[in-house]
Every structure is written in structure tokens, then in C-alpha cells.
N, C-alpha and C positions, 0 to 999 in steps of 0.2 A: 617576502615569501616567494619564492620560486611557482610561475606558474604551472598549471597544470591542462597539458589541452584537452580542448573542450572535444575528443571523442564520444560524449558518452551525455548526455543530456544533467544537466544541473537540477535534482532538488535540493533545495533548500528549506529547513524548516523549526520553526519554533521550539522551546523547550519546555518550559512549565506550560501545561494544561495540553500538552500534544503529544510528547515524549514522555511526560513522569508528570504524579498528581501537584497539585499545589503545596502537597506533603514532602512531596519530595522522592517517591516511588518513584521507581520507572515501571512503565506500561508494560508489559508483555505483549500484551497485542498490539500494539503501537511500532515495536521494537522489531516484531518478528514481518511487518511491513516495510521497516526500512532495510533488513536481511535481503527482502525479495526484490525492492527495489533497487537495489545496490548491485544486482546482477545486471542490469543496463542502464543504472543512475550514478552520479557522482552526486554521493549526500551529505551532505554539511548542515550543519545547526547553528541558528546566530541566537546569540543568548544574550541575555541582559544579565545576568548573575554574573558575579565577579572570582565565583569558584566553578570548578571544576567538576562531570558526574564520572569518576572510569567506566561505571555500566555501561551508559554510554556515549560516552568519548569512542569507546573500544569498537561500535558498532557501525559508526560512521566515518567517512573520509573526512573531514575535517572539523574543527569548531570555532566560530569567531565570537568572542568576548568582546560586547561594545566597552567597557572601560579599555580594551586595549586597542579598540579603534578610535577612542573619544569620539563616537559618534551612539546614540541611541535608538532603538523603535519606537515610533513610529516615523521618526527623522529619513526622508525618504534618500538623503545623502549614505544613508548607511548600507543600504541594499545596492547603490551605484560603486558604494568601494569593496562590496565583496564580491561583485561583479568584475570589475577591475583588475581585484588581484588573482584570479583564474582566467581573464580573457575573457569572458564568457559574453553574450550582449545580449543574455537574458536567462530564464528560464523559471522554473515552479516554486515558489514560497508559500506554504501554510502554517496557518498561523490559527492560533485559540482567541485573537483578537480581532475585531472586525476592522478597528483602524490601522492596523498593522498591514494587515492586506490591503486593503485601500492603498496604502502608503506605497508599498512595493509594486502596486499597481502603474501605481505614480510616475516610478524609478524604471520602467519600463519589463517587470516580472507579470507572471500569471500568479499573481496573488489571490489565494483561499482562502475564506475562513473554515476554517474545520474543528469547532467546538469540541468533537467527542472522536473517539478512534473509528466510529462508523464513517461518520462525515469524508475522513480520512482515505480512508479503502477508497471513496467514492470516486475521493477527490483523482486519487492516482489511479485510479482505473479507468477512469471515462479518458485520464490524460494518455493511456498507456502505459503505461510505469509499473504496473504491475503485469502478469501476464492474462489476458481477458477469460481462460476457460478456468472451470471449474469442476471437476470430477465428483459423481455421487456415487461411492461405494456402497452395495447392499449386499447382502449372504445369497438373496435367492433368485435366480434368473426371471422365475414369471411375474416376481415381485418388479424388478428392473425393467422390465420389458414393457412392463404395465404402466408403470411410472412413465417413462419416456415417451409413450405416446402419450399418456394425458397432459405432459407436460409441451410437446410437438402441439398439441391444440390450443393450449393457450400462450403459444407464441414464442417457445423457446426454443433454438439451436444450438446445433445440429439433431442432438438426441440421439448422439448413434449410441448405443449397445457394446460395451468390450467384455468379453475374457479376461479374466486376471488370475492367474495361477502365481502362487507365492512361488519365489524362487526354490527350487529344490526339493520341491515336493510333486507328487507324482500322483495322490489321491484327491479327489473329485469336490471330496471335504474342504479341501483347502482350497476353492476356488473364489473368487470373489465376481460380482458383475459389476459394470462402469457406465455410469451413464453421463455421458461426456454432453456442458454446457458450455456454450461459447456468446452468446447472446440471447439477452433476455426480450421478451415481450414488446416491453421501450423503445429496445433498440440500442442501449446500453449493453456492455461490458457483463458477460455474470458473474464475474468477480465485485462486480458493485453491489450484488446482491447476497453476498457472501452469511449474513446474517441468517436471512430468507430458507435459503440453502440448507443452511446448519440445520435449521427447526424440521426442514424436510427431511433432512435426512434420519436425522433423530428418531423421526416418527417410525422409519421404516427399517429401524434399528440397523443405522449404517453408519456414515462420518462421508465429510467434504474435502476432498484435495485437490492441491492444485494441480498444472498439466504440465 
């Protein structure tokens, strides 16, 4: 396999129980994380299944089939040859297994265990990988305004206040307010809190986007 340079940081990441259920689904929300990752990741999936998923296949930059490496996970030889065949001398592997990551630990990777697609977000947000802020769109300015400072007190930033006029509209109606998050409480990522978010927003009959 022709390598590929390593511009661009390497995840790497498991398939059943991370990407698609034990059913055999693929995740959506799982999916639409390696989308955004993929904007400054080179994402690849090592699989232990000896077929193929095109959902996604089609999503990621690469996929390594241990029957075509004859090597397996948790075999920590296996994550040094996929290392290898991209150059790479290291980078992020999550995993729905705890020994897996261990393993890739082992091999010289930042191995996760990320049980569930929360886990997931966490995992790639605290690394960077995804992008850290988080947008709360709401209808009504004093509602926004309101929110961002109560949210400025319990420890969140920046909490600026935006403007959001839809494209091509000119009426006052169609305005939206943004109350832009960058770092939570913690100290973390608000994109790790994405969950959190949602339910906030909800309340104040808005939605969460990213920046």
C-alpha cells in the first residue's frame, strides 16, 4: 500500500460497538463525528470482520481488515503495522474494548476506550479533533443574552452574543441569536459537552451547532 503522509494527524478507530451496533447499523452520530474529524484527521478503521460496511467504508480514509493483515486486536503487533504502512509513529485509536486500547497503548497509540458515541465526542474533543466551540442558537435576543451570562457564571466561555440573520432575508423575523461556547467550566473542550448543550438548548427552544 502506498503510503500516505502523515500531514494531517491519524485516528484510528474501531468498528462494531463505535461505528455501527453489534447489529450491524451504522451509528449516525458516530458517523457524523468522523465527517467532522476528517476535516483535520486521516481516519481509518481496523476491523476484525472479514467483510466489508460501504456506509462506512465510504466515510473514511482507509480500512484495515486484520484477516488481511493476519494480525488481530488486541495483538499489539497489529496497530505497529498500520502504523507502518502510513508512516505515521503514532496517533489516536478508539476502541469499544478496554483491552484493545490498552493494547494500542502498548504499540505506542493514544488508545481510548469509548464504550458509547458520547465517550467518543469526548474522546476527540479533549484530543482536538474535533473543533472545540459550540454554537447555542435561540429565536429571542433577551432570552440569549440572558442565558450567556448565566452561563459566563458558571464558568463557561467566551459567551459572546452573535447576530444571525438567514441569508437573504431582510426581516427582523428571521433573525436568530448565538451564544458562542468555547470552553466549558472544567476546562475542557464544549464540544465534550455536546450532550449538555443539546438539553440546553432545547429548553430554550433552539439547537446546537458547531463553529
Amino acid at each position: 500500500m502506498e503510503r500516505t503522509p502523515a500531514l494531517k494527524p491519524l485516528l484510528l478507530l474501531g468498528l462494531d460497538g463505535v461505528l455501527r451496533t453489534v447489529g450491524g447499523a451504522a451509528i449516525p452520530e458516530a458517523l457524523a463525528l468522523v465527517r467532522t474529524a476528517k476535516q483535520q484527521c486521516f481516519v481509518a478503521v481496523l476491523s476484525d470482520t472479514a467483510h466489508s460496511d460501504t456506509e462506512i467504508d465510504t466515510e473514511v480514509d482507509a480500512v484495515f481488515n486484520s484477516s488481511r493483515l493476519g494480525l488481530a486486536k488486541p495483538d499489539p503487533a497489529i496497530y505497529r503495522r498500520v502504523l507502518a504502512e502510513f508512516g505515521y509513529s503514532t496517533g489516536v485509536f478508539c476502541d469499544d474494548t478496554a483491552e484493545n486500547a490498552a493494547a494500542a497503548r502498548e504499540a505506542g497509540l493514544d488508545g481510548v476506550h469509548v464504550p458509547d458515541t458520547a465517550t467518543l465526542r469526548t474522546a476527540l474533543a479533549v484530543r482536538g479533533l474535533i473543533p472545540a466551540t459550540v454554537l447555542l442558537v435561540l429565536p429571542d435576543r433577551d432570552e440569549a443574552e440572558e442565558l450567556a451570562s448565566s452561563l459566563l457564571e458558571d464558568g463557561w466561555g467566551p459567551c459572546e452574543v452573535h447576530r444571525d440573520m438567514l441569508a437573504g432575508e431582510d426581516d427582523a423575523e428571521d433573525v436568530d441569536w448565538v451564544v458562542e461556547l468555547t470552553t466549558a467550566p472544567d476546562g475542557t473542550p464544549a464540544s465534550a459537552h455536546r450532550e449538555e448543550l443539546d438539553d440546553l438548548a432545547e429548553r430554550h427552544d433552539g439547537f446546537t451547532s458547531e463553529h
